[in-house]
VOVEXSE-287127 format. One line per field, with one value per residue (C-alpha): residue number from 1; residue in one letter; x, y, z. Coordinates in nm, 4 decimals, padded with zeros to 6 digits. Layout:
N
i = c(NUM  ...);
aa = c(A  ...);
x = c(X  ...);
y = c(Y  ...);
z = c(Z  ...);
END
This chain:
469
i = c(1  2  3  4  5  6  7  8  9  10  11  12  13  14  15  16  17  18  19  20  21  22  23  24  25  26  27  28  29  30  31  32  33  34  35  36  37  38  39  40  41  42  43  44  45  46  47  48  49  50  51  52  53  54  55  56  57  58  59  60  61  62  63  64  65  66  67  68  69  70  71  72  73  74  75  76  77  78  79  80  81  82  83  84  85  86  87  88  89  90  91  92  93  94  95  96  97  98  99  100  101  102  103  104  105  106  107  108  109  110  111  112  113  114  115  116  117  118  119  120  121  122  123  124  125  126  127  128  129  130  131  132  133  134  135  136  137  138  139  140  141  142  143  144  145  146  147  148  149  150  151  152  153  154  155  156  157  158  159  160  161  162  163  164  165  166  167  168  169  170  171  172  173  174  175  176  177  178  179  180  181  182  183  184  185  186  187  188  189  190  191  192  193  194  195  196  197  198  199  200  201  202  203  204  205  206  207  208  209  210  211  212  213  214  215  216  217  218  219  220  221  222  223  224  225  226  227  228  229  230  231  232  233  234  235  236  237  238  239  240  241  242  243  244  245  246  247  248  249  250  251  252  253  254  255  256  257  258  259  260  261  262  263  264  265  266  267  268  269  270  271  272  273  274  275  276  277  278  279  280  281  282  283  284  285  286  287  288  289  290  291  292  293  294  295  296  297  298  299  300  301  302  303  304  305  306  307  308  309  310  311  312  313  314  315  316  317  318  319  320  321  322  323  324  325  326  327  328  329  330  331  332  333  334  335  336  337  338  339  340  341  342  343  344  345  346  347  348  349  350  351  352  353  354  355  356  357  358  359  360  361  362  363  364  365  366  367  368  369  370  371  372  373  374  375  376  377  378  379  380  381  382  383  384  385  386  387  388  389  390  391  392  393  394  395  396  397  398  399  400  401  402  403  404  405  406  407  408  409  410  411  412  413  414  415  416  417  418  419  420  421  422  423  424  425  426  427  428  429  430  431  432  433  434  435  436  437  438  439  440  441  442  443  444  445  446  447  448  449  450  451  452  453  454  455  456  457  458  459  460  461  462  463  464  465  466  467  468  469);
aa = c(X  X  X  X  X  X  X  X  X  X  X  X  X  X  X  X  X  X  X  X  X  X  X  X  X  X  X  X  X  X  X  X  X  X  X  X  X  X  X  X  X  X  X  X  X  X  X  X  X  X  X  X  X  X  X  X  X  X  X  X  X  X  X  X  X  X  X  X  X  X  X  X  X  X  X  X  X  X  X  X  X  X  X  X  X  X  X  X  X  X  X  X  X  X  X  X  X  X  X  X  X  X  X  X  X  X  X  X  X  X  X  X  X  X  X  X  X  X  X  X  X  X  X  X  X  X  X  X  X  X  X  X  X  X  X  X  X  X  X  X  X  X  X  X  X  X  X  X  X  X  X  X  X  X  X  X  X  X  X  X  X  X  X  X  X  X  X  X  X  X  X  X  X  X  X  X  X  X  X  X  X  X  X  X  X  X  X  X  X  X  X  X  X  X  X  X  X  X  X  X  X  X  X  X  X  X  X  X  X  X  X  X  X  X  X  X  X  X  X  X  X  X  X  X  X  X  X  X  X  X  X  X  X  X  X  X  X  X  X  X  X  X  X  X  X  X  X  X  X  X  X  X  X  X  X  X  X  X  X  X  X  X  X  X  X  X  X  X  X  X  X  X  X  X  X  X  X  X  X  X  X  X  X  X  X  X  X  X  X  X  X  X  X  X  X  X  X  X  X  X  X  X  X  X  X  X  X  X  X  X  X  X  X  X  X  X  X  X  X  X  X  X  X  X  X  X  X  X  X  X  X  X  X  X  X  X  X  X  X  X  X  X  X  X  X  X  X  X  X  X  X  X  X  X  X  X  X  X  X  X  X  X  X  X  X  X  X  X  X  X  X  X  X  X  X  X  X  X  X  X  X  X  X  X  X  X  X  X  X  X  X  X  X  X  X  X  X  X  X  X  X  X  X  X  X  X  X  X  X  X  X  X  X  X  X  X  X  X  X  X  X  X  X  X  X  X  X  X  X  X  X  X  X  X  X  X  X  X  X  X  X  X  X  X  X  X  X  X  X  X  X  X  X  X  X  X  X  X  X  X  X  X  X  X  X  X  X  X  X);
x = c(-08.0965  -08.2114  -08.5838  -08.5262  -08.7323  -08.7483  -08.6021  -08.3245  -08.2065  -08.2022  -07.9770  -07.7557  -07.7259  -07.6443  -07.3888  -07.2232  -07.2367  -07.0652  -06.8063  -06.7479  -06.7237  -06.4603  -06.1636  -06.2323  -06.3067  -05.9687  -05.8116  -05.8749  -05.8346  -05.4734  -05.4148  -05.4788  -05.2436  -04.9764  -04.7955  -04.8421  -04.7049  -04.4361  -04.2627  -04.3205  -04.1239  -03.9098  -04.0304  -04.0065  -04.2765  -04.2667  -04.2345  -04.5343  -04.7186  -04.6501  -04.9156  -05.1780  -04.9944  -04.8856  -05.2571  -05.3668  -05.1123  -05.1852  -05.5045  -05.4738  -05.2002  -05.4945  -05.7924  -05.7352  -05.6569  -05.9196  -06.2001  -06.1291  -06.0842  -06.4039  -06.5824  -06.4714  -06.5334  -06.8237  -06.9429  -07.0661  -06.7132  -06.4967  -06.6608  -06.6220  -06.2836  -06.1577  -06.2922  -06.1490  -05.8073  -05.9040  -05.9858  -05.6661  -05.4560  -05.6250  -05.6294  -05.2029  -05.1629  -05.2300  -04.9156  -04.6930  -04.3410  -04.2085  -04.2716  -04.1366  -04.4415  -04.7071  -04.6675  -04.6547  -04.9678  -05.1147  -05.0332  -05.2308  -05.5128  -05.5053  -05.5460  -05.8434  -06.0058  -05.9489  -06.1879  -06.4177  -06.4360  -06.4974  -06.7684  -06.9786  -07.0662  -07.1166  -07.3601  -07.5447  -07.5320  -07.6766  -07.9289  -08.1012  -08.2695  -08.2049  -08.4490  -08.3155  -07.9403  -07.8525  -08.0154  -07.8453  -07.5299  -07.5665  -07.6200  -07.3498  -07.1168  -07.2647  -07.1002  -06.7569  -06.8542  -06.9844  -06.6603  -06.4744  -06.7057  -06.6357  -06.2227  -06.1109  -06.3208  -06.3174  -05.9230  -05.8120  -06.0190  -05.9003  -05.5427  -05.5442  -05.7203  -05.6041  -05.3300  -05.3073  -05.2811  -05.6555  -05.7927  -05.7333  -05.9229  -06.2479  -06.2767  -06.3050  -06.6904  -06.7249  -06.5824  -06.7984  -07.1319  -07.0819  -06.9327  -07.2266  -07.5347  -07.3782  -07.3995  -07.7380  -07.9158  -07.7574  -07.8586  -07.7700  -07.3880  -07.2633  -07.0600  -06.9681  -06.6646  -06.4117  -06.2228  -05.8573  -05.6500  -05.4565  -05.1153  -04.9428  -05.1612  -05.1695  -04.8242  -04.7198  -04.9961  -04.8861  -04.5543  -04.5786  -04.8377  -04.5816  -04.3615  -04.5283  -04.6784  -04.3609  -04.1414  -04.3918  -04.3916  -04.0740  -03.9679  -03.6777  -03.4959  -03.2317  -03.3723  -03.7539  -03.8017  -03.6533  -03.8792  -04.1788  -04.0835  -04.0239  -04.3706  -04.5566  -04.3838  -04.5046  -04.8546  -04.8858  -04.6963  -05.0129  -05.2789  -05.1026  -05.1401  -05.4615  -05.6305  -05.4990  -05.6277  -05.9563  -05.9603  -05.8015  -05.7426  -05.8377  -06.0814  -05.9422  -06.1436  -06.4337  -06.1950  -06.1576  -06.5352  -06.7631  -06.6842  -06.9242  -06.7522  -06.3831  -06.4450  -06.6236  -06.3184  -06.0555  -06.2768  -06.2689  -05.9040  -05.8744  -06.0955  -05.9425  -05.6216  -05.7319  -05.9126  -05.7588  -05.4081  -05.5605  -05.6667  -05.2797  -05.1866  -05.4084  -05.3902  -05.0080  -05.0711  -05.3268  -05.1115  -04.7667  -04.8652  -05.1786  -05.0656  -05.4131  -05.4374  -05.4896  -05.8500  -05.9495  -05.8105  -05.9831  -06.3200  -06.1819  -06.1234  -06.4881  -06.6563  -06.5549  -06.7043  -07.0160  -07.1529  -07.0369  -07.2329  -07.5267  -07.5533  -07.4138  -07.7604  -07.9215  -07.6809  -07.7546  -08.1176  -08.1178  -07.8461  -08.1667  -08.3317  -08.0313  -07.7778  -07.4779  -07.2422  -07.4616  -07.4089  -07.0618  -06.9007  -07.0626  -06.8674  -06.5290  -06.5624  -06.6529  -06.3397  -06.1418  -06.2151  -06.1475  -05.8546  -05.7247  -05.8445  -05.5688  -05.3192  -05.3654  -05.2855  -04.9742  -04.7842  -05.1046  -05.3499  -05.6906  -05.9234  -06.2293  -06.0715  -05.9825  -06.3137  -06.4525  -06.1909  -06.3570  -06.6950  -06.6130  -06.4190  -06.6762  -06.9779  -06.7868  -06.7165  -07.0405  -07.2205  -06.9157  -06.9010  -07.2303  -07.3491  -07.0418  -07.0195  -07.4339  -07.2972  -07.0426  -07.2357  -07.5258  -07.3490  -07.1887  -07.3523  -07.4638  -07.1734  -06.9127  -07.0260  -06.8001  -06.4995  -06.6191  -06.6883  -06.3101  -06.2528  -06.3919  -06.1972  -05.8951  -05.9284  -06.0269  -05.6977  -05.5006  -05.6288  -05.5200  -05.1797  -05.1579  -05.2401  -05.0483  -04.7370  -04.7312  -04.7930  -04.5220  -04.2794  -04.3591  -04.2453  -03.9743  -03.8762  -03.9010  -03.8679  -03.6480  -03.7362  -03.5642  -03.6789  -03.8747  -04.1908  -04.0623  -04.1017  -03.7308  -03.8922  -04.3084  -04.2099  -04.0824  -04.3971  -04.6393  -04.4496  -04.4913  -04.8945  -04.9333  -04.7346  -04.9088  -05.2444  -05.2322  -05.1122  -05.3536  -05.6572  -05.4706  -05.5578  -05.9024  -05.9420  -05.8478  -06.1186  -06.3768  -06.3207  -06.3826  -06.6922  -06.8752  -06.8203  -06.7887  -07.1105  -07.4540  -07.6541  -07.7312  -08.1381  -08.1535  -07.9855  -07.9590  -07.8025  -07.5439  -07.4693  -07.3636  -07.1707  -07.0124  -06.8907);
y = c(-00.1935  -00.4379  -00.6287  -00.9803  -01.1899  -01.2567  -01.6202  -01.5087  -01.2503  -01.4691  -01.7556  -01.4754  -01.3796  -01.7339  -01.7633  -01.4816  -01.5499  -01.9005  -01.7019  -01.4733  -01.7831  -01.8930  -01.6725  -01.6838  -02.0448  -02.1477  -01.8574  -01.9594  -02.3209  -02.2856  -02.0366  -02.3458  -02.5451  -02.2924  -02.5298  -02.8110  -02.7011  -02.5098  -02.8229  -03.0253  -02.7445  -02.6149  -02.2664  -02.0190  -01.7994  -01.5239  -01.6522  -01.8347  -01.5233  -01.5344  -01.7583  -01.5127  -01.1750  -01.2970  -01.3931  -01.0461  -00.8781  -01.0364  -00.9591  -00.5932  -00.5103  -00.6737  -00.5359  -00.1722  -00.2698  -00.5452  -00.2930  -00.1513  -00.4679  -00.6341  -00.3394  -00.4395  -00.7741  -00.8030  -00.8713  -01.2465  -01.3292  -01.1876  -01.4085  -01.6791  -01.6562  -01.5363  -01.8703  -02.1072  -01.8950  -01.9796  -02.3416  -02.4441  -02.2589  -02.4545  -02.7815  -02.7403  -02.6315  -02.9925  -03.0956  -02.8140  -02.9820  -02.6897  -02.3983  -02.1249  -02.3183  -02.2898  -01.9532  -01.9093  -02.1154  -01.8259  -01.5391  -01.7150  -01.7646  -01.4148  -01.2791  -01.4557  -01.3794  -00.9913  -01.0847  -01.2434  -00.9507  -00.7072  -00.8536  -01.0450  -00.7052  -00.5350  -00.7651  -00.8019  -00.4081  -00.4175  -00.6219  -00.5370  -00.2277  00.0212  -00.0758  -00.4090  -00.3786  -00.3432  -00.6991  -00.8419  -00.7147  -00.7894  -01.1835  -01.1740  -01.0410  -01.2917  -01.5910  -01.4279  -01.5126  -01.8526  -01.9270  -01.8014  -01.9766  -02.3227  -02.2527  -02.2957  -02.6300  -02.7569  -02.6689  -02.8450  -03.1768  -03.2421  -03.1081  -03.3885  -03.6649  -03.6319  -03.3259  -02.9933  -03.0163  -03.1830  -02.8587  -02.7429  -03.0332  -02.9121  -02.5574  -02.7639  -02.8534  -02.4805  -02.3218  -02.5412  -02.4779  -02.0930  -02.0460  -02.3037  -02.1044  -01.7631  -01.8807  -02.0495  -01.7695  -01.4261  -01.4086  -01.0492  -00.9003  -00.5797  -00.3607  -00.0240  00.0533  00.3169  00.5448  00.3645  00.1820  00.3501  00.1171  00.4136  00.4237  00.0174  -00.0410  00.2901  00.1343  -00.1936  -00.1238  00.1636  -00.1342  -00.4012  -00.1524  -00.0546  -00.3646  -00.5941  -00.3208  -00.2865  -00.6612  -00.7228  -00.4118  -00.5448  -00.6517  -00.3412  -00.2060  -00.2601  00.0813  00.2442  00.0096  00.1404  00.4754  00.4642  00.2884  00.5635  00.8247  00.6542  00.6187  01.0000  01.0425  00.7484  00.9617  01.3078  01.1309  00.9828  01.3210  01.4606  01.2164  01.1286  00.7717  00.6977  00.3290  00.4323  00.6982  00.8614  01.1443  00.9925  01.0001  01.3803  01.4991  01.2077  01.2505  00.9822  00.7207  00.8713  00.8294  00.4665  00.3341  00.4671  00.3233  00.0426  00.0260  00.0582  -00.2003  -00.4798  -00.3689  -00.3667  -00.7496  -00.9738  -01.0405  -01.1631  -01.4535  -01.5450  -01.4504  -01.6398  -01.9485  -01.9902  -01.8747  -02.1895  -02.4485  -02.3393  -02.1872  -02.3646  -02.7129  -02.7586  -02.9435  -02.8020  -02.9015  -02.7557  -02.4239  -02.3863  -02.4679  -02.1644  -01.9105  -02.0842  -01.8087  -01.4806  -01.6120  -01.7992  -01.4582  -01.2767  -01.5071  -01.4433  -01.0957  -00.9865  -01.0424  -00.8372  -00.5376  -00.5458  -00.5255  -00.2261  -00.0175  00.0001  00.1835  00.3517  00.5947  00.3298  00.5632  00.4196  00.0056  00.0652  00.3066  00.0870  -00.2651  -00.0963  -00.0106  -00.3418  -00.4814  -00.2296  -00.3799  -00.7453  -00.6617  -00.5159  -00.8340  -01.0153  -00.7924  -00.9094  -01.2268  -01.4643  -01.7568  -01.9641  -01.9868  -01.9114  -02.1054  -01.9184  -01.6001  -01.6339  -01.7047  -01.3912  -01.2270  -01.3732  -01.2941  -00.9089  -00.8742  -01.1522  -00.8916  -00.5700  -00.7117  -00.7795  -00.4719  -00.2297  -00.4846  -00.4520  -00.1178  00.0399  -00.1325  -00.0089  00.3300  00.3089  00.1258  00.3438  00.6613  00.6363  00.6878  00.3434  00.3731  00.4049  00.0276  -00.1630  00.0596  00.1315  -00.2191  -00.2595  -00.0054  -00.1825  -00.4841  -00.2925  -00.1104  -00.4861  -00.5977  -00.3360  -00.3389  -00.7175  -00.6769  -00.3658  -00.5802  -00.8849  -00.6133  -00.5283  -00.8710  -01.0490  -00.6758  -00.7785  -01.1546  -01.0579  -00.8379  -00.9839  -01.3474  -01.3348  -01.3891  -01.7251  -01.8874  -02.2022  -02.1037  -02.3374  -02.3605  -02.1246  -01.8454  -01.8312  -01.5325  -01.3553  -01.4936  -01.3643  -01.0246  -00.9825  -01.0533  -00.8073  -00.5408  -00.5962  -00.6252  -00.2945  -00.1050  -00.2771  -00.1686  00.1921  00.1671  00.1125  00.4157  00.6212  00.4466  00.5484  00.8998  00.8125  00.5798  00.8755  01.1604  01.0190  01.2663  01.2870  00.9773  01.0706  01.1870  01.0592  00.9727  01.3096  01.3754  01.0883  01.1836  01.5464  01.4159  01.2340  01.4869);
z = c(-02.5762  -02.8018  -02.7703  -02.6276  -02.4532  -02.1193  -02.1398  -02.3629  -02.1002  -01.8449  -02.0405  -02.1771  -01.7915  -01.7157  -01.9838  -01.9197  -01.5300  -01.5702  -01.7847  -01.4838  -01.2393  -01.3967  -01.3177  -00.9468  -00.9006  -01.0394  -00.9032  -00.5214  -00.6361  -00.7141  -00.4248  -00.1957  -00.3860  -00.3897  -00.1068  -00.2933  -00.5918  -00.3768  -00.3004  -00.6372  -00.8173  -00.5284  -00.5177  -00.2678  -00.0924  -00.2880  -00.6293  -00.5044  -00.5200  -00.9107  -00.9547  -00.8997  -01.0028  -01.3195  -01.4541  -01.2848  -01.4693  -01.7859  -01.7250  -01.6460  -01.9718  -02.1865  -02.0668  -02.2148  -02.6029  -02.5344  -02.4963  -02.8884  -03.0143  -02.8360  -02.9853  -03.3532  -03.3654  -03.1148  -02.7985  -02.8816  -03.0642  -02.8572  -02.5348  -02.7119  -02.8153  -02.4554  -02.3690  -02.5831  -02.5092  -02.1322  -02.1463  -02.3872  -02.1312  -01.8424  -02.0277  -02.0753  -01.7526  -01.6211  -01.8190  -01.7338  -01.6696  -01.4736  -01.2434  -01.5601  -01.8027  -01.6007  -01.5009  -01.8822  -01.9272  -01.6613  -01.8916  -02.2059  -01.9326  -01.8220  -02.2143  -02.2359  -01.9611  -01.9966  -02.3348  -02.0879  -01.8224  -02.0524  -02.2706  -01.9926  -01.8220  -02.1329  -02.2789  -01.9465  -01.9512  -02.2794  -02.3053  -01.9636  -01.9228  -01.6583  -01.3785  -01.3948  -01.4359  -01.0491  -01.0267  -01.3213  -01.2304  -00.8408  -00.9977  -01.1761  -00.9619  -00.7131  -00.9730  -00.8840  -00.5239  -00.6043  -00.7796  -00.4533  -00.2351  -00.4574  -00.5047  -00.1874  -00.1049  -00.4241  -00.4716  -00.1033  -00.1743  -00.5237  -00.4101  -00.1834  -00.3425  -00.7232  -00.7120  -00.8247  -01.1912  -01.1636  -01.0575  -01.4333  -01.6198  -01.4038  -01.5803  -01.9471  -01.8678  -01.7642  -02.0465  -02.3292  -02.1438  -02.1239  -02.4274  -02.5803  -02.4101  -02.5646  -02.9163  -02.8927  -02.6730  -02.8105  -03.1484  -03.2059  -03.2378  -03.0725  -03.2002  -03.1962  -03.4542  -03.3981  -03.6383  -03.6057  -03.3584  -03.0908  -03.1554  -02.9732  -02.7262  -02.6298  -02.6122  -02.4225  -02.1821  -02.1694  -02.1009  -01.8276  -01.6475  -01.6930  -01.5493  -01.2681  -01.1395  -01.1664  -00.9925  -00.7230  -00.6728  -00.6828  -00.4919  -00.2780  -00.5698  -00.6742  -00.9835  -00.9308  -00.7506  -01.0456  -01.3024  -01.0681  -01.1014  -01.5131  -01.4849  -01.3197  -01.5478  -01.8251  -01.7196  -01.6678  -02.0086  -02.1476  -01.9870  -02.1195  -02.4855  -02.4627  -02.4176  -02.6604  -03.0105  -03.1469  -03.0655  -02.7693  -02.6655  -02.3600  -02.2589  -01.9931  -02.0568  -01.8666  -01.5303  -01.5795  -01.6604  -01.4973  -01.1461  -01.0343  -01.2454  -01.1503  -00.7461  -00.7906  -01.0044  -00.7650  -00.4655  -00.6482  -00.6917  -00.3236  -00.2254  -00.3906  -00.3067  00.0617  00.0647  -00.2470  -00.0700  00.2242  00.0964  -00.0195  00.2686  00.5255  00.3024  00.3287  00.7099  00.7826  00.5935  00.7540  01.1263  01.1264  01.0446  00.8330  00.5358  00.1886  00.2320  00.6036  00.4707  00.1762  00.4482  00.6573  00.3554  00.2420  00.4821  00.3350  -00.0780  00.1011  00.2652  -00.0745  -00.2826  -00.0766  -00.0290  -00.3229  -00.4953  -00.2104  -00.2639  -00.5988  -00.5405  -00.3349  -00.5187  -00.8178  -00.5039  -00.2618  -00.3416  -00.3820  -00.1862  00.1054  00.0794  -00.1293  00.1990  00.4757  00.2724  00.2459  00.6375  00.7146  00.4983  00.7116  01.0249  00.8534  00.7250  01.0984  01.2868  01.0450  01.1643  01.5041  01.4011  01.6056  01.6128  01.7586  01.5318  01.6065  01.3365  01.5119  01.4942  01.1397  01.0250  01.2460  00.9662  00.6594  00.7735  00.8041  00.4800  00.3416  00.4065  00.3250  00.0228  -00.0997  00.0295  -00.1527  -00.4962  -00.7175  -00.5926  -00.6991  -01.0513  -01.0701  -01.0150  -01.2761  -01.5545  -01.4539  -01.5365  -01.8514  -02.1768  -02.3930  -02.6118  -02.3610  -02.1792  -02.3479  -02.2321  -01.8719  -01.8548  -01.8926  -01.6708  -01.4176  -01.4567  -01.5020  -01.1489  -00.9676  -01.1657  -01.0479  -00.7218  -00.6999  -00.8309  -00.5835  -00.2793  -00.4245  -00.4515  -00.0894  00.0138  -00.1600  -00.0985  00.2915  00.2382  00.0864  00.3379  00.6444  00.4660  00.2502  -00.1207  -00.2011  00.1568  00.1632  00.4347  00.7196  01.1171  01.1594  00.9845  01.0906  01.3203  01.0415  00.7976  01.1197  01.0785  00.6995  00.7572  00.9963  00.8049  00.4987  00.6458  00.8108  00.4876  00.2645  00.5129  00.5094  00.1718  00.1974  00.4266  00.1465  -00.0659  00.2222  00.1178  -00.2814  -00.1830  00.0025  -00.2016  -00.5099  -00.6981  -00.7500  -00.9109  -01.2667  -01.3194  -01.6578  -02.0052  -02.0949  -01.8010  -01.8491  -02.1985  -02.0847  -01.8148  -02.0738  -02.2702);
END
């Protein structure tokens, strides 16, 4: 860790916080807009759901050869160019003349912010030293909250006063202030070279992801089972290869000898895929079933990112104290429960009832997030941030596209995957929530098991580095 002063930290924190805040805010903003933008470009349900998977799969094939190159070029260069990539992407968005360009205009937006997720923890890992990280990290997990707290409002009232391509101009502001603080405030680069470039290794990655993650989303189509299956294969085969050479684009090494970090990535895996698809799903739920505008939903989804954004903090806090298996098990139980309440779920909507929903997985959410990113970032080695940094975003990512997967598999389904959402088929929409709710909190039953057991918490650096090993 480098010496810095106290004021420094805290505007590199900022900076790198607002970076974070992005991706949600806009993220939940067009979510609520899905409808909107439904109709303007005729576009069914599912294909709806492309809106979020595609920028969560661009994300995920990106944040793997990300971590090598972020760690060539630098912490401070790469943040800033993941930003730029971000707000250009944004900025043409708001002029996309079709449904096919603006899912497009996703992708670009997803590269950049893989740059984004990996650095912003890294550098807050960095330059804060131990007894301090859980509380850096729980605020800056906190912004993702913020940014989920401020989507769904902000995305309904501008939906209905100005439109949906407005939400896009609002993350320009955003993007030059963050990116603006991290050049003025972090005077230092970070690097931390590697021998060569695993080419091999990156695009045998990328493609067994794409591979994966498109046939699991698009499952019901004929061949996607068998591009799921090719996809796993070649994952295996990618892990299988990246043991075996010097520099590995990703070390996978660190799932097979750091137990600790192993059990808190696959719990993490499992708790986004338990939680993010919710939020799709309840905001198609309350504009179709529920008959509420853009703008009351986003204040009904507003519940689950308000509690996050407060407690997230706390969590934080107390994971520099408690064994994180503690706060991280007791949140994925309480998304469990969340997650069932959806399930129970009808053709009368209950707005009360909904927001009981959001509060649970709201609350789970924030106790599971920052103490189990403190235990991973806590028990890796100095050198190995930058890469279990991406780690961590590439579990969330996967986790999302995972819960996306067997939301939009369900619509299409027991919808139908070229149906417009309309009155003759809510009973089969109600039917796809509940199905997908109850696998997706299956899923984070598993994670339980991960959470709990997931190893000892490391005495020192010594002990970390051997770990390591």
């Amino acid at each position: 860790m480098t010496e810095m002063s106290k004021h420094e930290r805290i505007m590199i924190l900022f900076a790198a916080s607002m970076g974070t805040f992005l991706n949600p805010m806009i993220t939940t903003m067009v979510l609520l807009a899905l409808p909107t933008i439904g109709l303007e470009f005729v576009v069914s349900a599912r294909d709806l759901g492309w809106m979020s998977t595609a920028f969560i799969l661009a994300t995920a094939i990106c944040l793997v050869p990300g971590a090598g190159i972020v760690d060539r070029i630098g912490y401070k260069k790469s943040f800033l160019i993941g930003e730029g990539i971000m707000g250009i992407s944004c900025l043409l968005s708001v002029f996309a003349p079709d449904y096919t360009i603006l899912l497009l205009l996703r992708i670009l937006a997803g590269v950049g912010s893989a740059l984004v997720m990996i650095t912003s923890l890294a550098i807050i890992t960095r330059v804060f030293p131990a007894n301090k990280r859980g509380t850096a990290i729980g605020i800056n997990i906190a912004t993702v909250y913020v940014g989920l707290s401020l989507g769904p409002v902000v995305g309904g009232l501008l939906t209905e006063l100005a439109g949906w391509r407005s939400l896009f101009l609002v993350t320009i502001p955003i993007v030059i202030i963050s990116g603006l603080a991290i050049w003025t405030f972090m005077k230092q680069e970070f690097t931390n070279p590697a021998k060569s470039f695993d080419i091999k290794g990156t695009i045998l990655y990328a493609v067994a992801i794409f591979c994966t993650m498109f046939g699991l989303s698009t499952i019901t189509d004929p061949w996607s089972p068998i591009l799921a299956t090719a996809g796993v294969l070649l994952l295996v085969i990618f892990i299988w290869y990246e043991r075996r050479i010097e520099e590995p684009v990703l070390h996978v090494n660190l799932f097979f000898k750091n137990r600790r970090f192993a059990r808190s990535s696959y719990a993490a895996l499992l708790n986004y895929g338990c939680t993010y698809g919710s939020v799709y799903m309840v905001s198609l739920y309350l504009q179709s079933i529920g008959a509420l505008s853009a703008l009351e939903a986003g204040l009904i989804i507003f519940f689950q990112p308000l509690i996050q954004t407060v407690m997230t903090p706390i969590a934080g806090k107390l994971s520099d104290r408690v064994d994180s298996r503690y706060l991280a098990t007791l949140g994925m139980t309480l998304s469990v429960i969340g997650v069932l309440l959806l399930a129970g779920l009808g053709l009368n909507a209950n707005v009360s009832y909904i927001a009981l929903t959001q509060v649970f997985i709201g609350l789970g959410s924030a106790l599971f997030s920052s103490p189990n990113t403190n235990a991973m970032m806590s028990s890796v080695s100095q050198k190995e941030y930058s890469t279990a940094s991406s780690i961590i975003a590439v579990m969330r990512q996967f986790g999302m596209i995972l819960s996306m997967a067997v939301c939009m598999a369900a619509v299409s389904i027991f919808v139908g995957g070229l149906d417009m959402l309309g009155p003759e088929i809510y009973p089969e929409f109600v039917q796809a929530l509940q199905v997908s709710m109850i696998i997706c909190a299956g899923l984070a039953v598993i994670g339980i098991f991960f959470s709990w057991f997931r190893g000892a918490v490391p005495a020192n650096e010594n002990e970390i580095q051997n770990t390591c090993r």
